[in-house]
C-alpha positions as CSV (number, residue, x, y, z in Angstrom):
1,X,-9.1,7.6,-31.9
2,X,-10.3,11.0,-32.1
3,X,-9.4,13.9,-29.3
4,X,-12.5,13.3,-26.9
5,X,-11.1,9.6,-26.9
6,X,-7.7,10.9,-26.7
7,X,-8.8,13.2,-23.7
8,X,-11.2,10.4,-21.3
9,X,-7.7,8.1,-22.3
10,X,-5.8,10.6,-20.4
11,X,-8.1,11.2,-17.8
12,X,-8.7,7.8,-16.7
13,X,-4.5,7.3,-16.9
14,X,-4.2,9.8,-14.5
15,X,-7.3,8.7,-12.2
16,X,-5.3,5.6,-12.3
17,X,-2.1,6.6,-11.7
18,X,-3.8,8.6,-8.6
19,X,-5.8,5.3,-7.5
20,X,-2.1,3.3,-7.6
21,X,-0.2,6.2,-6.2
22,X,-2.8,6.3,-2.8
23,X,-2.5,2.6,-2.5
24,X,1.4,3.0,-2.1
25,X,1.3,5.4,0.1
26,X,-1.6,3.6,2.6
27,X,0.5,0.1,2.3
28,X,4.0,2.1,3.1
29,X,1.9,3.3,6.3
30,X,0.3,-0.1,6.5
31,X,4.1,-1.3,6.8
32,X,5.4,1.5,9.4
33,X,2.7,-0.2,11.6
34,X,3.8,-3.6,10.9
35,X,7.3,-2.6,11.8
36,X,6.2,-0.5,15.0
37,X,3.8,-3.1,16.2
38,X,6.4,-5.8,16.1
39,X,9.0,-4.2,17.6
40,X,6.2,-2.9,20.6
41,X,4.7,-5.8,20.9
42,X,6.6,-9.1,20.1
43,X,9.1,-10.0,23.1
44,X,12.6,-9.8,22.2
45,X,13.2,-13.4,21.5
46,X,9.9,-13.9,19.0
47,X,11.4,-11.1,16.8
48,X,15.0,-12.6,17.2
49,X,13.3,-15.6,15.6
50,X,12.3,-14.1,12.9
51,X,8.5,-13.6,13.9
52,X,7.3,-10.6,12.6
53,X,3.4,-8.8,12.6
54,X,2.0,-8.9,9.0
55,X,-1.1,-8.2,7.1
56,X,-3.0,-8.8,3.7
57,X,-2.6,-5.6,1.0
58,X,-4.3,-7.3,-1.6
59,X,-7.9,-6.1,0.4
60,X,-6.2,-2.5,0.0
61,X,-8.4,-0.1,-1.6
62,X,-7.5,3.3,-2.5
């Protein structure tokens, strides 16, 4: 592999660890929401059996 390999290797590693990075961060949010929404909008004894809101990440896109 010679250095302009070397350097498009490092700069699609870091696009990448970028891409992943922003896809934590929107599913953490994603997750706050959950949590709020349940708690917000689910009467007492839904959530105190166990029903909780939840969503798809695998759709999530950076």
């Amino acid at each position: 592999m010679d250095a302009v390999d070397q350097a498009l290797a490092a700069v699609y590693a870091e696009a990448r660890a970028d891409r992943e990075a922003h896809r934590a961060r929107i599913v953490d949010e994603m997750d706050a929401i959950a949590v709020d929404l349940t708690e917000t909008l689910l009467p007492p004894e839904l959530r105190a059996a166990g029903l909780r809101i939840a969503y798809n990440t695998e759709e999530v896109q950076p």
